[in-house]
CHARMM internal coordinates of N, CA and C (Angstrom, degrees):
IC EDIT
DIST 1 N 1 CA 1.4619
DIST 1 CA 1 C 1.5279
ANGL 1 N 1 CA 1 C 110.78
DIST 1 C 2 N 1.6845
ANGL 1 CA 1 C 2 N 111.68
DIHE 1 N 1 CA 1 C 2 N -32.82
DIST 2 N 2 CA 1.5252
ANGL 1 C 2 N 2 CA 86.92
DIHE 1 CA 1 C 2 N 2 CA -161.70
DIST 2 CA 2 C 1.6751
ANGL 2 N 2 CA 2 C 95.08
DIHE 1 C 2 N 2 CA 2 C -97.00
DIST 2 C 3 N 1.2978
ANGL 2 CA 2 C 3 N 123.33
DIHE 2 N 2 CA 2 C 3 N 1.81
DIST 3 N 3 CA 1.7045
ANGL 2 C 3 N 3 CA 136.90
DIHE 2 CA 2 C 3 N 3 CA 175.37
DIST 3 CA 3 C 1.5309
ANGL 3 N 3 CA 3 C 89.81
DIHE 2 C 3 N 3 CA 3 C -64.20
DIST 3 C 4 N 1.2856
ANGL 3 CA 3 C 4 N 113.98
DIHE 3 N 3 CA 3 C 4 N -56.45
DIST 4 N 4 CA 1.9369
ANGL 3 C 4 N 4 CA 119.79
DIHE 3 CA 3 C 4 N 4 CA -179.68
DIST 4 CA 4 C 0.9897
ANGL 4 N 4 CA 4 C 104.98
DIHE 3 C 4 N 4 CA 4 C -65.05
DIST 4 C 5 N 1.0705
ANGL 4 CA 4 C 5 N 150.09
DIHE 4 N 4 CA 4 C 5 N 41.25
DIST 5 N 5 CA 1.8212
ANGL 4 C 5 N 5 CA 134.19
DIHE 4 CA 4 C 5 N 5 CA -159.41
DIST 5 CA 5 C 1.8288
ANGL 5 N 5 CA 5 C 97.68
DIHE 4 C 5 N 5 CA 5 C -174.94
DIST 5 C 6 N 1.1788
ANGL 5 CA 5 C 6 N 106.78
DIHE 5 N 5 CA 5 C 6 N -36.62
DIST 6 N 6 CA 1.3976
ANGL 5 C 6 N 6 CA 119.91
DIHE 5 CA 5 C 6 N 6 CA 149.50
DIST 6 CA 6 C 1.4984
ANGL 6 N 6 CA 6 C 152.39
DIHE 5 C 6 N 6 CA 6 C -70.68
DIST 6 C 7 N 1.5494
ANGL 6 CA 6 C 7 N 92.15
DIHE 6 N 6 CA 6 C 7 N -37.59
DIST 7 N 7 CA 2.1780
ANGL 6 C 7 N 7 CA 115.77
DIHE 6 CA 6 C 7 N 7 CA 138.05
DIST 7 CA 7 C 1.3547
ANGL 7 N 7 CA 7 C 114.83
DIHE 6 C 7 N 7 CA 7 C -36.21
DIST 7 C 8 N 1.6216
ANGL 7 CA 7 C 8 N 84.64
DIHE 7 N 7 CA 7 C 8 N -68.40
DIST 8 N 8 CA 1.8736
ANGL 7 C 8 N 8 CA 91.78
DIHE 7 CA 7 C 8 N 8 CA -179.65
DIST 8 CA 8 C 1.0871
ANGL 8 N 8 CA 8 C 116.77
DIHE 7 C 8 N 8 CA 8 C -60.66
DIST 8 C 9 N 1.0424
ANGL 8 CA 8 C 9 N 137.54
DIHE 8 N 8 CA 8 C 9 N -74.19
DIST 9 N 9 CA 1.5787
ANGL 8 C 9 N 9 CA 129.96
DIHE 8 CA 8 C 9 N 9 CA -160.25
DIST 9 CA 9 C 1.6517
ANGL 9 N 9 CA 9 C 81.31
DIHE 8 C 9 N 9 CA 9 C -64.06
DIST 9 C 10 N 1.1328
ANGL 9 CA 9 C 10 N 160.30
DIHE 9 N 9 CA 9 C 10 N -15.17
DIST 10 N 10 CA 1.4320
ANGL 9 C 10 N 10 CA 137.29
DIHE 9 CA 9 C 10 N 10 CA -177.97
DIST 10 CA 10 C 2.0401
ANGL 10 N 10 CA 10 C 95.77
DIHE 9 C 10 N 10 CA 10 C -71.07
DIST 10 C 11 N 1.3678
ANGL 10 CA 10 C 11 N 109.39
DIHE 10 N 10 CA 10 C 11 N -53.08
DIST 11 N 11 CA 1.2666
ANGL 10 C 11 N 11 CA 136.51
DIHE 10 CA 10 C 11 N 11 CA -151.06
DIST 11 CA 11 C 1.8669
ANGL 11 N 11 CA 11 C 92.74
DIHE 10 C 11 N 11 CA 11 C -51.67
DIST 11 C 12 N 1.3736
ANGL 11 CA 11 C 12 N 81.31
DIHE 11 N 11 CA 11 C 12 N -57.75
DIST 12 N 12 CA 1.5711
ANGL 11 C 12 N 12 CA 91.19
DIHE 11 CA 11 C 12 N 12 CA 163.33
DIST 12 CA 12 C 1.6008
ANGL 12 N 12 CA 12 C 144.05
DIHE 11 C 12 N 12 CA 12 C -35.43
DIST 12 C 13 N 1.2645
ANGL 12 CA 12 C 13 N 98.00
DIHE 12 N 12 CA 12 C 13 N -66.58
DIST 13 N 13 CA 1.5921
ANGL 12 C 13 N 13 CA 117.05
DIHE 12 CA 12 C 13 N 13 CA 178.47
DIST 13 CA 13 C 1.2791
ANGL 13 N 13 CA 13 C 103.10
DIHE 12 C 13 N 13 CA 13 C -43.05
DIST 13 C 14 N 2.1126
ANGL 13 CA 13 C 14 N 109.04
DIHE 13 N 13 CA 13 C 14 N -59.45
DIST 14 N 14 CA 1.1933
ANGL 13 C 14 N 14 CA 117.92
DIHE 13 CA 13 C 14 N 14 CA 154.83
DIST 14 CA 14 C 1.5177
ANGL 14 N 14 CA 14 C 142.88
DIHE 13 C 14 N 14 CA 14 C -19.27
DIST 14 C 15 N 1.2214
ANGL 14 CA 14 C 15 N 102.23
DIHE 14 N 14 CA 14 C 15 N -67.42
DIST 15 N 15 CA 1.8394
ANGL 14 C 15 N 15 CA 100.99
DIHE 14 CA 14 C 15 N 15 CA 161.20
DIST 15 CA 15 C 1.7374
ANGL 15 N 15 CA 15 C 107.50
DIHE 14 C 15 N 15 CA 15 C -75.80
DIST 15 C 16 N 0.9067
ANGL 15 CA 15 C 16 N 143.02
DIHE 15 N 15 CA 15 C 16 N -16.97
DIST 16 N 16 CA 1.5777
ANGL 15 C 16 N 16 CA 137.11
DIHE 15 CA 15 C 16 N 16 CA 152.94
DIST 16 CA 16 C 1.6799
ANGL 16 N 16 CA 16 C 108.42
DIHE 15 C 16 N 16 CA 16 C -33.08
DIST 16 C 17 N 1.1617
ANGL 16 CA 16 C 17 N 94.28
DIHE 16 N 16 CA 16 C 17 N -83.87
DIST 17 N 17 CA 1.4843
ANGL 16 C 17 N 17 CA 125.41
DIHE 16 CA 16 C 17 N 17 CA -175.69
DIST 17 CA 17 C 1.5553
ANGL 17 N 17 CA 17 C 102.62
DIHE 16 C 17 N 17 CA 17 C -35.45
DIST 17 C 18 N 1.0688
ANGL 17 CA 17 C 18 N 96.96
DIHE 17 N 17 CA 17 C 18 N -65.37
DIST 18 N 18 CA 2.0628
ANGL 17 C 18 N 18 CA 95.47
DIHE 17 CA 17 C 18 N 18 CA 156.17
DIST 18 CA 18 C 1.2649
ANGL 18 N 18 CA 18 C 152.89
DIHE 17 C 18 N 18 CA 18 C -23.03
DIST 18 C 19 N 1.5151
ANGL 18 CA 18 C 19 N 88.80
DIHE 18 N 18 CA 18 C 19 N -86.12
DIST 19 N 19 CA 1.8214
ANGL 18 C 19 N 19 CA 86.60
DIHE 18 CA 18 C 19 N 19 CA 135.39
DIST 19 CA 19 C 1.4606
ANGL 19 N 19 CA 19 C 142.78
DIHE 18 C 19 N 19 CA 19 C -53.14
DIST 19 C 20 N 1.2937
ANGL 19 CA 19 C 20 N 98.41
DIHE 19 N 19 CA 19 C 20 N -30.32
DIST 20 N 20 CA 1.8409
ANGL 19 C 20 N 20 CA 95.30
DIHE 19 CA 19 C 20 N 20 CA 171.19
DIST 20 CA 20 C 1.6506
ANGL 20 N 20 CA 20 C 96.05
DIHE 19 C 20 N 20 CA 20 C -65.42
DIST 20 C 21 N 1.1866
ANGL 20 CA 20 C 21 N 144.29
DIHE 20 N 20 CA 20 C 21 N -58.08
DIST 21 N 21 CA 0.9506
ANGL 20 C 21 N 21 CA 147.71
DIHE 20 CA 20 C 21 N 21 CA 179.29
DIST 21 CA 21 C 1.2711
ANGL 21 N 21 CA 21 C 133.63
DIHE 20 C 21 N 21 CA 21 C -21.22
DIST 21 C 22 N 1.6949
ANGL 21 CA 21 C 22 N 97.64
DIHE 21 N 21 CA 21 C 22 N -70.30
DIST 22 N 22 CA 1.6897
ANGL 21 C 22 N 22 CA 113.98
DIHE 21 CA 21 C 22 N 22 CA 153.42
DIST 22 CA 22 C 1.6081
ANGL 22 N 22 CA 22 C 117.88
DIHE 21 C 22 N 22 CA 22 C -30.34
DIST 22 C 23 N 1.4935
ANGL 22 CA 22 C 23 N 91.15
DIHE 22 N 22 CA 22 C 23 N -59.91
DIST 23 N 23 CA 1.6524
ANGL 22 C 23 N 23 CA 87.53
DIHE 22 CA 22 C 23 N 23 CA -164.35
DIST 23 CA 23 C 1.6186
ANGL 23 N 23 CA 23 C 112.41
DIHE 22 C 23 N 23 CA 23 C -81.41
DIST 23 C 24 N 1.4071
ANGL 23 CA 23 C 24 N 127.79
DIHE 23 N 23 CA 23 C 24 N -9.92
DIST 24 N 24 CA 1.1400
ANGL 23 C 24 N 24 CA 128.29
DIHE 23 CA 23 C 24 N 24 CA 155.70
DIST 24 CA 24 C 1.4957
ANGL 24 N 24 CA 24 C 111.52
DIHE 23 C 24 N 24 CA 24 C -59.32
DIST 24 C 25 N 1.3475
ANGL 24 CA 24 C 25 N 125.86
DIHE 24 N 24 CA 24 C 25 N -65.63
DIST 25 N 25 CA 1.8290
ANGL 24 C 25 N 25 CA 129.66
DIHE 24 CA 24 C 25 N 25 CA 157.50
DIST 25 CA 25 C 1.6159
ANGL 25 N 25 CA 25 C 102.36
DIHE 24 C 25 N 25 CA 25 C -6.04
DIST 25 C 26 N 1.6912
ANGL 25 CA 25 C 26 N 103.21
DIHE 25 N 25 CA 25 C 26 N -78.40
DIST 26 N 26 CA 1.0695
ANGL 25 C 26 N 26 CA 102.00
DIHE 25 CA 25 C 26 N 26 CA -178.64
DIST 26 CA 26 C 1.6902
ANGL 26 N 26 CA 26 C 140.16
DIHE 25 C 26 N 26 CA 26 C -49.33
DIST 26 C 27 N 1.2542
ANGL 26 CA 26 C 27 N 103.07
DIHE 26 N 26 CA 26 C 27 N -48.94
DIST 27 N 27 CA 1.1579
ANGL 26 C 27 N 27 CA 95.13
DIHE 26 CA 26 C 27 N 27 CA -179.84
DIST 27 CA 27 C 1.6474
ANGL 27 N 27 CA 27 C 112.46
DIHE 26 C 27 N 27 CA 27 C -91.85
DIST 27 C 28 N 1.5049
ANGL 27 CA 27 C 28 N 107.77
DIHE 27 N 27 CA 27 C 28 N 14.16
DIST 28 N 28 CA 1.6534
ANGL 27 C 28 N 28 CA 106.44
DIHE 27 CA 27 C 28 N 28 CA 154.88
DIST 28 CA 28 C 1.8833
ANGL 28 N 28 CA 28 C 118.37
DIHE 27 C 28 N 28 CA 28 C -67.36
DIST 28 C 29 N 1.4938
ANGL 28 CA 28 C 29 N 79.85
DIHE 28 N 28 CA 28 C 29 N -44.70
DIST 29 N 29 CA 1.6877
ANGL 28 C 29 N 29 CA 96.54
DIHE 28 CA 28 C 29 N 29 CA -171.22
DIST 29 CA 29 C 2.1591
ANGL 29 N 29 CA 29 C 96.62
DIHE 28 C 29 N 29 CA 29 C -70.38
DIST 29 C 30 N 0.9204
ANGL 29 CA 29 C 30 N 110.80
DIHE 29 N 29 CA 29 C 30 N -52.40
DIST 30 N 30 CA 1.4449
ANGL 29 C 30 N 30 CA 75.13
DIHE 29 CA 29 C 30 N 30 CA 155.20
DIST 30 CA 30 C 1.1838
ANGL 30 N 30 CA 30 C 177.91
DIHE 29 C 30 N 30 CA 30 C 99.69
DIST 30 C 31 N 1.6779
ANGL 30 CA 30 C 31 N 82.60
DIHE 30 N 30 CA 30 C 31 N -169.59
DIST 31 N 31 CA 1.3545
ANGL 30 C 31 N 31 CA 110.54
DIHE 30 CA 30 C 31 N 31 CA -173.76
DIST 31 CA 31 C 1.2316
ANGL 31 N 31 CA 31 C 103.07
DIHE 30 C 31 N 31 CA 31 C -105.13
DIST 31 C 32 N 1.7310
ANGL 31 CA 31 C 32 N 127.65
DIHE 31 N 31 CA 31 C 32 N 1.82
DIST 32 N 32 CA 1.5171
ANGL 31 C 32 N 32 CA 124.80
DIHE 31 CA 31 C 32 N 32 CA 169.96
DIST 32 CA 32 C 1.6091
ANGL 32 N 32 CA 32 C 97.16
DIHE 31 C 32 N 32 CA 32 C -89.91
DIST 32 C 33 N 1.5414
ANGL 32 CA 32 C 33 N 112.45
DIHE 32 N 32 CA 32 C 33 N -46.82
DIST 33 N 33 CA 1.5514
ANGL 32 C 33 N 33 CA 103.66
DIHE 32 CA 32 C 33 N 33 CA 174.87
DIST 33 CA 33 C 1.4838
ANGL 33 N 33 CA 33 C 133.14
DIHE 32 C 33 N 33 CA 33 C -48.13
DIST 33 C 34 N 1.3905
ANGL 33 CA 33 C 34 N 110.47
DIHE 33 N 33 CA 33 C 34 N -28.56
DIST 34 N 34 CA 1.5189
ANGL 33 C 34 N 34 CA 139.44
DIHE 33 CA 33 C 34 N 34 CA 173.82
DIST 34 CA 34 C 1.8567
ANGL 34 N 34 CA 34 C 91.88
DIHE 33 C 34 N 34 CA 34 C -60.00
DIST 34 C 35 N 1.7884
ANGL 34 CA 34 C 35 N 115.69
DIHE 34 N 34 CA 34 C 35 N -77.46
DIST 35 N 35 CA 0.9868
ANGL 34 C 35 N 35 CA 116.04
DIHE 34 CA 34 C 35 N 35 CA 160.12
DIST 35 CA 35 C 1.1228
ANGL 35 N 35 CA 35 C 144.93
DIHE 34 C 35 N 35 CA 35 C 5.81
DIST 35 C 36 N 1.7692
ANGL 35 CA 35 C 36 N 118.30
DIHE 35 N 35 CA 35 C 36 N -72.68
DIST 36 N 36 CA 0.9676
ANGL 35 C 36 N 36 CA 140.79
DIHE 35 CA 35 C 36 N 36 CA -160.06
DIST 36 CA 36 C 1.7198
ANGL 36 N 36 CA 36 C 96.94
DIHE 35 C 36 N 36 CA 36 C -95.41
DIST 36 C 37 N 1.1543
ANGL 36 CA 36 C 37 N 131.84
DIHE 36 N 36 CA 36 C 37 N -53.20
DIST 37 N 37 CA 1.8163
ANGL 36 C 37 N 37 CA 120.73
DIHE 36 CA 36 C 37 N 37 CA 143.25
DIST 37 CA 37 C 1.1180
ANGL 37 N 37 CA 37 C 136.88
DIHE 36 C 37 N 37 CA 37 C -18.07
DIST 37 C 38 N 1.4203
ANGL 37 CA 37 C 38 N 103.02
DIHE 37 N 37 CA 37 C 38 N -50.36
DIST 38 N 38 CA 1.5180
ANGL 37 C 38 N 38 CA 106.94
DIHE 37 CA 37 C 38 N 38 CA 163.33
DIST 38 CA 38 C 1.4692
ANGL 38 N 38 CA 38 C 141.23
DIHE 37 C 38 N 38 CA 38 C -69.34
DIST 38 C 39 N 1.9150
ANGL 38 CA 38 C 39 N 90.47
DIHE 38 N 38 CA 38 C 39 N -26.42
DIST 39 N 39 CA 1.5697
ANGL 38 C 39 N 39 CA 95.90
DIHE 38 CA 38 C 39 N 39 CA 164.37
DIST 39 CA 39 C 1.1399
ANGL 39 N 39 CA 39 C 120.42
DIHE 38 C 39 N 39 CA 39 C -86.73
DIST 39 C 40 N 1.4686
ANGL 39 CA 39 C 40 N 135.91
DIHE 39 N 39 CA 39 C 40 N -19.65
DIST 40 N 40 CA 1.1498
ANGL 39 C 40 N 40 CA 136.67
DIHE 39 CA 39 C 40 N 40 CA 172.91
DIST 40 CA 40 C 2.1862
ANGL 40 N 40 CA 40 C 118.57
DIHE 39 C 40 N 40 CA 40 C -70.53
DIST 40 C 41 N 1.5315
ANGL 40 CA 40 C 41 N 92.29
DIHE 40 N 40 CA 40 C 41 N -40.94
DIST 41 N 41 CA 1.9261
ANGL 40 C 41 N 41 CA 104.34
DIHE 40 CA 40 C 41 N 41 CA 163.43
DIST 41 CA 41 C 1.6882
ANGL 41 N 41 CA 41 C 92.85
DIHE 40 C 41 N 41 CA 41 C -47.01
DIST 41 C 42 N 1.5079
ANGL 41 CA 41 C 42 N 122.16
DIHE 41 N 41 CA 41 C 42 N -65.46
DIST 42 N 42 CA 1.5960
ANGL 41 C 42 N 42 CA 118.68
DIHE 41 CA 41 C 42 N 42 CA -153.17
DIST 42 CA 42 C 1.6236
ANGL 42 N 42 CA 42 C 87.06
DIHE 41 C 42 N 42 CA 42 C -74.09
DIST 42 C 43 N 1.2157
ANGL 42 CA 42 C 43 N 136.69
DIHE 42 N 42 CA 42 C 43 N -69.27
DIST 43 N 43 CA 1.4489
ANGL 42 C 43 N 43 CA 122.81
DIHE 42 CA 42 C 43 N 43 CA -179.60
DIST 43 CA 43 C 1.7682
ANGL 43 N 43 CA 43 C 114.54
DIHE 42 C 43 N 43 CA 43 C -21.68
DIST 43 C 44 N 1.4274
ANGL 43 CA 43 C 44 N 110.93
DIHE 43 N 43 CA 43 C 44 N -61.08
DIST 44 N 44 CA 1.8181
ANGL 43 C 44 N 44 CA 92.63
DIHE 43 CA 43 C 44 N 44 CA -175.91
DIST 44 CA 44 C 1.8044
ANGL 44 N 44 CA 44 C 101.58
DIHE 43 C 44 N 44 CA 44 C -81.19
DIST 44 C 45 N 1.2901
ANGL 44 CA 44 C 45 N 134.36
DIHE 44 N 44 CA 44 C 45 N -10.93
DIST 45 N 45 CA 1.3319
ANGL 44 C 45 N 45 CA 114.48
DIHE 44 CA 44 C 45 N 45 CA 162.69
DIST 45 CA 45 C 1.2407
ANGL 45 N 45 CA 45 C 116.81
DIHE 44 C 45 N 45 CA 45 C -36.32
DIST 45 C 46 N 1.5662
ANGL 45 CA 45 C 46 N 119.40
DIHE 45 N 45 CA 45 C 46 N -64.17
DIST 46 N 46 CA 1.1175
ANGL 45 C 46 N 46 CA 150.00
DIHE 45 CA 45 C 46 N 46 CA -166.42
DIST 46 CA 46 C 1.6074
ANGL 46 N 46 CA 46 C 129.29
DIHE 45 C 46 N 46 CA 46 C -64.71
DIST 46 C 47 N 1.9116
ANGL 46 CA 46 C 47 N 94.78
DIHE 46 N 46 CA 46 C 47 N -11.37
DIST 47 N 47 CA 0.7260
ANGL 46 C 47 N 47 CA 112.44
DIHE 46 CA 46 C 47 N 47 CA -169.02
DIST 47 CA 47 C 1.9213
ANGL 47 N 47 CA 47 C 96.78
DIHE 46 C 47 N 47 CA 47 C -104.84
DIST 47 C 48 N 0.9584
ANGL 47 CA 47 C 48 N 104.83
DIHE 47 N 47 CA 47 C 48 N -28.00
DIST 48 N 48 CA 1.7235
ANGL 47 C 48 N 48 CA 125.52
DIHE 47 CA 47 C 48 N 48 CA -170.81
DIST 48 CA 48 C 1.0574
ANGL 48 N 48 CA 48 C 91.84
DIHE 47 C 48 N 48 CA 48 C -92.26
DIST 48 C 49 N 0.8217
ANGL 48 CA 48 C 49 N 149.39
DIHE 48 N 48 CA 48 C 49 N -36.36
DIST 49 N 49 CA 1.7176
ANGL 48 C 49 N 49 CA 163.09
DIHE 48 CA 48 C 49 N 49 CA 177.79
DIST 49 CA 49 C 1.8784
ANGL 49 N 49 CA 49 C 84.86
DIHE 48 C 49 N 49 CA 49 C -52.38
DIST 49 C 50 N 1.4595
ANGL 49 CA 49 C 50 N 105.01
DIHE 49 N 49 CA 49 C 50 N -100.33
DIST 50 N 50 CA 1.2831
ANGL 49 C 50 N 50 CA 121.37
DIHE 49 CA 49 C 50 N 50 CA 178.88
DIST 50 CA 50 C 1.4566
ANGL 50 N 50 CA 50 C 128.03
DIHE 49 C 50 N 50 CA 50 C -20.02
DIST 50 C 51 N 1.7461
ANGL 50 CA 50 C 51 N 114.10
DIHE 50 N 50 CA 50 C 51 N -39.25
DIST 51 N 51 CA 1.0342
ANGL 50 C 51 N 51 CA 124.58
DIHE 50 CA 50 C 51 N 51 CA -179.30
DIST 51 CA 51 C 1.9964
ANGL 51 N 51 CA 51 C 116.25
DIHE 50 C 51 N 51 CA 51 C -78.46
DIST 51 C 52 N 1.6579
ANGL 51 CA 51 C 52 N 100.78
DIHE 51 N 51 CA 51 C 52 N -28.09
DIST 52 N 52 CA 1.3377
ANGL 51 C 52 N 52 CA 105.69
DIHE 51 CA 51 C 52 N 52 CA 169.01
DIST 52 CA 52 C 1.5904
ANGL 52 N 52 CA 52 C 119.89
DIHE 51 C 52 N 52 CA 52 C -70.98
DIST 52 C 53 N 1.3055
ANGL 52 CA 52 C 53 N 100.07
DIHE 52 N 52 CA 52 C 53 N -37.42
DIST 53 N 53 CA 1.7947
ANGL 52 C 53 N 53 CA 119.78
DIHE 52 CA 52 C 53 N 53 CA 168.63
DIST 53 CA 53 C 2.1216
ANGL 53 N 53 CA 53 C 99.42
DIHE 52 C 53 N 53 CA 53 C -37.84
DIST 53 C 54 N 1.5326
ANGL 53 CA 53 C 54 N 87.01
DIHE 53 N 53 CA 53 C 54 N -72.61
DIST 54 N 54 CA 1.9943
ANGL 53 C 54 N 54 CA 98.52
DIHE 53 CA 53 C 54 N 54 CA 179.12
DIST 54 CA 54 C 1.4901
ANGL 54 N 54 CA 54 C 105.09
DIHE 53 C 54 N 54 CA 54 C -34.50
DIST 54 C 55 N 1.4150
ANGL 54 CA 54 C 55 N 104.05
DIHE 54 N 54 CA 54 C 55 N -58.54
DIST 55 N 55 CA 1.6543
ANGL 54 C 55 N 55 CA 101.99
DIHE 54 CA 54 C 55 N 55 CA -169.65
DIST 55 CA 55 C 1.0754
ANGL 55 N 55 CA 55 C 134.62
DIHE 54 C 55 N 55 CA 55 C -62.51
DIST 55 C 56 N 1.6980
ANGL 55 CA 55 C 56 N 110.98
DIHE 55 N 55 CA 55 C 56 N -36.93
DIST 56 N 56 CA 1.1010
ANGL 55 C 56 N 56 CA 122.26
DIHE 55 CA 55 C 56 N 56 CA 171.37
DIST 56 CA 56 C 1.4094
ANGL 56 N 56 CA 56 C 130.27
DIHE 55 C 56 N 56 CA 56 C -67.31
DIST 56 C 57 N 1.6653
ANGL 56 CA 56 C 57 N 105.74
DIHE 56 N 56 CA 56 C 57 N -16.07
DIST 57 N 57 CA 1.5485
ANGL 56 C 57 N 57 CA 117.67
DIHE 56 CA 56 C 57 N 57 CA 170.44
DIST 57 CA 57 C 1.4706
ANGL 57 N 57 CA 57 C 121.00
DIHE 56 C 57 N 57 CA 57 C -87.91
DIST 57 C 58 N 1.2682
ANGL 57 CA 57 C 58 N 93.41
DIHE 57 N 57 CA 57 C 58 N -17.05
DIST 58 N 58 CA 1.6468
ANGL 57 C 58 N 58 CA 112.70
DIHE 57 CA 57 C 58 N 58 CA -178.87
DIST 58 CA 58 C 2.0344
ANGL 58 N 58 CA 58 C 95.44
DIHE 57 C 58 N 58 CA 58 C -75.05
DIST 58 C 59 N 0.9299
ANGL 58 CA 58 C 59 N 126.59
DIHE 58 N 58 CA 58 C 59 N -27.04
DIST 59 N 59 CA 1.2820
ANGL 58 C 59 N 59 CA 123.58
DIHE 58 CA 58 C 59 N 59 CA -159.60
DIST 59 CA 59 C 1.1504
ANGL 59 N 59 CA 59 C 97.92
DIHE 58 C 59 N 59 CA 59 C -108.95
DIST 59 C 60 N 1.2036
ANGL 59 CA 59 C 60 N 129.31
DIHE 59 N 59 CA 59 C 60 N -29.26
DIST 60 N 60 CA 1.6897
ANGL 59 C 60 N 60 CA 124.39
DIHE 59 CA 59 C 60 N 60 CA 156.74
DIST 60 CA 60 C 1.6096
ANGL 60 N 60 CA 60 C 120.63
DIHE 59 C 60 N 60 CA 60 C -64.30
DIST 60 C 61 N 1.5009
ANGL 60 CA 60 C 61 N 87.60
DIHE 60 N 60 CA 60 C 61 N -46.27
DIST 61 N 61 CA 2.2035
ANGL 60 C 61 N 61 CA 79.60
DIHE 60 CA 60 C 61 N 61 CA 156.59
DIST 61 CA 61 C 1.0546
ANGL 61 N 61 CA 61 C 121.40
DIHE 60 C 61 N 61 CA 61 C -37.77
DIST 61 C 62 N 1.2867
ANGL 61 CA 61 C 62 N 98.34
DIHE 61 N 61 CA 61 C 62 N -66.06
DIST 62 N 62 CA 1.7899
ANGL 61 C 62 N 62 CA 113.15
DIHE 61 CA 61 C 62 N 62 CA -162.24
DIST 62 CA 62 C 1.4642
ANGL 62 N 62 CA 62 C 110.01
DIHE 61 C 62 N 62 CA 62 C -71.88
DIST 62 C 63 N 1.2162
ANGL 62 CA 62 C 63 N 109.48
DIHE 62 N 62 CA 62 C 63 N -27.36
DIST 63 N 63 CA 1.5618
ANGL 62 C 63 N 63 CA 109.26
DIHE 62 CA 62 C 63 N 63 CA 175.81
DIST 63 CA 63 C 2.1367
ANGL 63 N 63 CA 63 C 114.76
DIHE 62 C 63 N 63 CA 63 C -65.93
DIST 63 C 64 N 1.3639
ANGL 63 CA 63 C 64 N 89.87
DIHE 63 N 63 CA 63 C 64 N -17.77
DIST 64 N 64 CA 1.2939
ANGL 63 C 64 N 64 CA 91.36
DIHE 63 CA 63 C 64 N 64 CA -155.39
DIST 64 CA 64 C 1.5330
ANGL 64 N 64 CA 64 C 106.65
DIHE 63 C 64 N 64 CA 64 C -117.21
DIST 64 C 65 N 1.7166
ANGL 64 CA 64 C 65 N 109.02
DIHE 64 N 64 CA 64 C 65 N -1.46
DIST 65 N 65 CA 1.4892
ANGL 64 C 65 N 65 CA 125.68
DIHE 64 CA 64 C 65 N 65 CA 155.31
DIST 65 CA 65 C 1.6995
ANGL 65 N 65 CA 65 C 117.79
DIHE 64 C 65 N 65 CA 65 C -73.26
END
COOR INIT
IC SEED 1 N 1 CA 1 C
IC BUILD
């Protein structure tokens, strides 16, 4: 009985451990999706960034034509 009683609560911990698992998975996945948002926000910064850079040289041309 207590060998059966010891399965279980093993069986248990077991599916515990599982679920902790899952939801670690989960909130890995995410936190890469979060990630991958964030590199794409800094990608068009960088990109708006760059494009003010163009303009602003463009107007020093022209300022200076």
């Amino acid at each position: 009985m207590a060998a059966l009683a010891a399965r279980g609560i093993n069986l248990i911990m077991v599916l515990v451990a599982q679920v902790q698992l899952q939801k670690m998975a989960a909130l890995a996945a995410r936190e890469i999706n979060l990630t991958k948002v964030l590199a794409v926000l800094a990608s068009m910064q960088i990109t708006a960034l760059a494009e003010q850079v163009l303009l602003a040289s463009s107007l020093v041309l022209v300022a200076y034509a």
